[in-house]
C-alpha positions in Angstrom: 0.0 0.0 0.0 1.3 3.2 -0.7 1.3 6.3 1.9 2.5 9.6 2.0 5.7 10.5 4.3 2.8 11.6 7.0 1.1 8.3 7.0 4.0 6.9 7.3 5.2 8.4 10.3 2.5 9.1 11.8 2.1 4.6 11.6 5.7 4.6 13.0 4.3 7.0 15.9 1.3 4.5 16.3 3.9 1.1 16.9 6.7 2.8 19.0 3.5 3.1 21.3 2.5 -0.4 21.7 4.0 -3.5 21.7 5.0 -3.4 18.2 8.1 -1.2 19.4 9.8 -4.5 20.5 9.3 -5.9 16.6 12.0 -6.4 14.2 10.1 -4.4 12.0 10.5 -1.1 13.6 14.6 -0.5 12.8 14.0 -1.2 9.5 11.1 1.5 9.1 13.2 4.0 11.1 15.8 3.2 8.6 13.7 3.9 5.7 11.9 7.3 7.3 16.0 8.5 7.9 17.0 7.5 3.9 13.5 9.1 2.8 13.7 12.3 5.0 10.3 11.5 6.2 10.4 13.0 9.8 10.9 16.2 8.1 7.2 16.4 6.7 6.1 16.3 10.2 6.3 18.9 13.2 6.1 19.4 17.0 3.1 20.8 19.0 4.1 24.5 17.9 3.9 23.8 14.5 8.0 23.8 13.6 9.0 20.9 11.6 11.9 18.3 13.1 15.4 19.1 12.2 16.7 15.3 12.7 15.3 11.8 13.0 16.5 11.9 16.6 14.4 14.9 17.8 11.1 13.4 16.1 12.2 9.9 18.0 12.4 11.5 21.0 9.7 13.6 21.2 6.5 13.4 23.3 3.2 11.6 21.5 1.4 12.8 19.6 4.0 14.5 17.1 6.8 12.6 18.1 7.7 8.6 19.0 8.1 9.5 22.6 10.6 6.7 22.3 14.0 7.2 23.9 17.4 7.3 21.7 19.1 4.7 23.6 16.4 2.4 23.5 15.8 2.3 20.0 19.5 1.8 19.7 18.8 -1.9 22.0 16.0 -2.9 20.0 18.2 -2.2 16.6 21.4 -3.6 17.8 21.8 -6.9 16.2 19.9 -5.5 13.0 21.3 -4.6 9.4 19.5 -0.8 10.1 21.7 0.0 13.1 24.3 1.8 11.4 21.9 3.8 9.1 20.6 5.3 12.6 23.0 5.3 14.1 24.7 7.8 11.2 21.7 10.1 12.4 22.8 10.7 15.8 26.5 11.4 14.5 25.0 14.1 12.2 24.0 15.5 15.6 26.9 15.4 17.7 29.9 15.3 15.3 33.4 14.4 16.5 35.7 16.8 18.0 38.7 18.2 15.6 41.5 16.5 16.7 43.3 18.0 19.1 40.0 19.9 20.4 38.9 19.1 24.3 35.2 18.3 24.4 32.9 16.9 22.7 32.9 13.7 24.2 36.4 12.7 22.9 37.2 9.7 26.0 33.8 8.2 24.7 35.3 8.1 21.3 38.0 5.6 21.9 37.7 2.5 19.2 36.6 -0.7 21.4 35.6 -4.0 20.2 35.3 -6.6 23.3 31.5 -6.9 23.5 28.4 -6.0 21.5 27.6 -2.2 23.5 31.7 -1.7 22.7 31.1 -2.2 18.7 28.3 0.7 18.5 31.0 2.2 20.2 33.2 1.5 17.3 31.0 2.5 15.0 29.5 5.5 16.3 33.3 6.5 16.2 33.9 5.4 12.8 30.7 7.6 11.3 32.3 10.5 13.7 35.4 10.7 12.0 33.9 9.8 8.4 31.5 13.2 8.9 34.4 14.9 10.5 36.9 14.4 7.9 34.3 14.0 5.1 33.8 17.9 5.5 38.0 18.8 3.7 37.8 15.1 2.0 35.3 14.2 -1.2 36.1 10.6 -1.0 35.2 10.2 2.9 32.1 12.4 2.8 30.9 9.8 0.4 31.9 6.2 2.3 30.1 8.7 5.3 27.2 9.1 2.8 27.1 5.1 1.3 27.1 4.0 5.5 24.4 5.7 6.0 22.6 4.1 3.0 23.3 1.4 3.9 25.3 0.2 0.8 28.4 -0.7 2.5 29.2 -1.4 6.6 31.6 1.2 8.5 33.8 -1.4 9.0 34.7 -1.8 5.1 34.3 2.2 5.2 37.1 2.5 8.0 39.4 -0.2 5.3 39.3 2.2 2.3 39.6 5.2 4.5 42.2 3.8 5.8 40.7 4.2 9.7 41.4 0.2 9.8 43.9 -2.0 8.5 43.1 -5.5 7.4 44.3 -8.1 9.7 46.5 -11.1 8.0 45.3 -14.5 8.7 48.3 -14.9 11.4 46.7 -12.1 13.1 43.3 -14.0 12.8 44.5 -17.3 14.0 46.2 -15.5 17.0 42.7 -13.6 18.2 40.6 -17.2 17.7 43.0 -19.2 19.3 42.9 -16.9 22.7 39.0 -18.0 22.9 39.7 -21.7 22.6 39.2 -24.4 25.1 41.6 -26.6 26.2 39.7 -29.3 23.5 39.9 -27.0 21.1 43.5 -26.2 21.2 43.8 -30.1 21.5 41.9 -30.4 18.3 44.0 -27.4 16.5 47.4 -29.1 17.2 46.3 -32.2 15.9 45.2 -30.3 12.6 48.2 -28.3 12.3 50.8 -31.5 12.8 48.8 -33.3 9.7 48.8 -29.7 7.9 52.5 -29.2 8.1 53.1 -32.3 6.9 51.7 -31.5 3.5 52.3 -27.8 3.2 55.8 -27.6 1.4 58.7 -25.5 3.3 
């Protein structure tokens, strides 16, 4: 069925309010009313329309989703959308210049040990791709293919050159510290037969 931007947020509105908010559903049409520029046919309760995704997210029913930032960024965690909202908050609070104190430069640290840690990483990578992006053609438009969701900000950090790709050595050597003591058993086992037919 098709709908106009209005209908379609004003639908989005209706199932951040009820149970639907918990769907899998819900990311992806956040997704699409960020890419469409849809929040910006609607407005708060004096009449002035919403100047970012975020804003109309956050604000109270009726005219906004009443739903809170952080909890939208839960429910889209382990979804292909996440980065494409997550690109909205960064258009909000860009990175600090390097060198400059402020703007939240300690929480901007690259981490990667657990699931909260990678939004981390990724907030920062969008950050620095909008930062940078504003002097640099080509990283304005990885910044601009992230949030389209054509490519992931980890390949964007590669051909920035944020990230370097790690050899397999460097692979084994990050696998290996998970293993169990079977596993390891298992791996030396595989690696005596290997040797013995990979040529010196």
């Amino acid at each position: 069925m098709i709908c106009t931007p209005k209908e379609f947020c004003q639908d989005l509105i209706r199932r951040s309010s009820s149970i639907e908010m918990y769907s899998e559903h819900l990311p992806e049409s956040c997704a699409a009313c960020i890419t469409k520029g849809y929040y910006k046919e609607m407005t708060d309760r004096d009449g002035k329309p919403f100047t970012s995704f975020k804003q109309f997210c956050e604000y109270t029913l009726p005219h906004g989703m009443e739903l809170r930032w952080d909890v939208l960024m839960k429910i889209s965690e382990r979804t292909p959308h996440r980065e494409i909202i997550l690109a909205q908050e960064v258009l909000d609070e860009p990175l600090a210049e390097q060198g400059e104190i402020g703007k939240g430069r300690a929480n901007d640290r690259v981490r990667n040990t657990n699931s909260n840690k990678v939004q981390d990483t990724v907030s920062y990578i969008l950050r620095r791709l909008a930062r940078d992006g504003a002097e640099d053609a080509s990283k304005a438009e990885l910044f601009k293919q992230v949030t389209k969701g054509t490519i992931s900000a980890h390949k964007a950090a590669l051909e920035a050159g944020y990230r370097t790709k790690k050899t397999p050595l460097e692979q084994a050597k990050m696998i290996i510290t998970k293993l169990t003591w079977d596993d390891m058993e298992a791996v030396l086992e595989f690696l005596a037969s290997r040797l013995k037919s990979v040529p010196r």
